[in-house]
N, C-alpha and C positions, 0 to 999 in steps of 0.2 A: 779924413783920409781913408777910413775904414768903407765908404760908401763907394770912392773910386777902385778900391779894391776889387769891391762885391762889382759891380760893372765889368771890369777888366775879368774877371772869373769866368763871369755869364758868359762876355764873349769869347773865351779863348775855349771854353767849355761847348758852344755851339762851334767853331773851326773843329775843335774835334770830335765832334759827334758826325758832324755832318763830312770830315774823312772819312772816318770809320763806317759810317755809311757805303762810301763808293767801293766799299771792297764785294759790292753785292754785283752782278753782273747786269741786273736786269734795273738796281737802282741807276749802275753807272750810264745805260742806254738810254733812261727815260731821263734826265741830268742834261746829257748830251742834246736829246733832241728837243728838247726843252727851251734848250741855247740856243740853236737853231733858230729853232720857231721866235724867241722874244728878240733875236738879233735881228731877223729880218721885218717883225714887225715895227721897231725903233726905225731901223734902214729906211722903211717906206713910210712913216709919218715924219723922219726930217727933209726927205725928199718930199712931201704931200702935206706941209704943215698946216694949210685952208683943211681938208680931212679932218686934221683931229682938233682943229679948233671947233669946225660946225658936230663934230661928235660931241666933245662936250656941251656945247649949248645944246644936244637935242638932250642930251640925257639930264641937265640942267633945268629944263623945260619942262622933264616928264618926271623928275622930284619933285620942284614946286607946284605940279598939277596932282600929285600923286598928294602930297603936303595937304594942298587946300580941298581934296574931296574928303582927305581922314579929319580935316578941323571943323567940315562940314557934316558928316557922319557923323561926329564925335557931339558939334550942337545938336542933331536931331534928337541922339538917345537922351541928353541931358535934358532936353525938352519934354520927353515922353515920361520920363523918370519922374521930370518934375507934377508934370498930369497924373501921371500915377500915386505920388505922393497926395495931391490934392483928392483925390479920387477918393482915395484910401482912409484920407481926415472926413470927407461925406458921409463914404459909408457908413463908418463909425457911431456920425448922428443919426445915420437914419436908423441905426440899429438899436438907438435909445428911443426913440419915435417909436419904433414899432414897437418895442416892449409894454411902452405905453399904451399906444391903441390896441392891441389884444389881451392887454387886461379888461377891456371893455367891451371886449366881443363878448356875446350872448354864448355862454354852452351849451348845448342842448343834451338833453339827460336821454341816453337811449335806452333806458328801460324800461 
């Protein structure tokens, strides 16, 4: 019970914030045309319903191509990471290698 409360709060809590809001002159203008502008956009998509069906399939389209170049990105660095790890295990040896062979180098005494 306690949880439809805290709901019923939030909302009545946003009805009155956003009253109290429109007592601003420049909030109440931009509200107004606001309504406007989404009224008449709803108005011309249920008149034009093909419009915003082929809108979503384009933006639908251009997530899933968006999707599959970041999954493709996403293997390449994994890929380089993983070479770089292996890279990194090489050097390693060769940095025991080489300790090795230049204790065998000849010194030469410059004096």
């Amino acid at each position: 019970m306690g949880k439809s409360l805290f709901w019923k709060g939030v909302f009545l809590g946003a009805i009155a914030g956003g009253a109290l809001s429109l007592f601003d002159k420049d909030t109440r203008q931009a509200v107004a045309a606001n309504c406007k502008k989404t009224t008449g956009e709803i108005t011309h998509y249920i008149k034009h319903p093909n419009e915003a069906i082929s809108q979503v399939k384009e933006m639908t389209n251009k997530v899933k191509t968006t999707i599959e170049q970041v999954t493709t990105d996403v293997s390449f660095i994994a890929s380089k990471v993983e070479e770089l790890k292996e890279g990194t295990a090489d050097m390693a040896g060769m940095e025991d290698d080489f300790d090795e062979s230049y204790k065998e180098w000849p010194i030469e005494d410059k004096n």
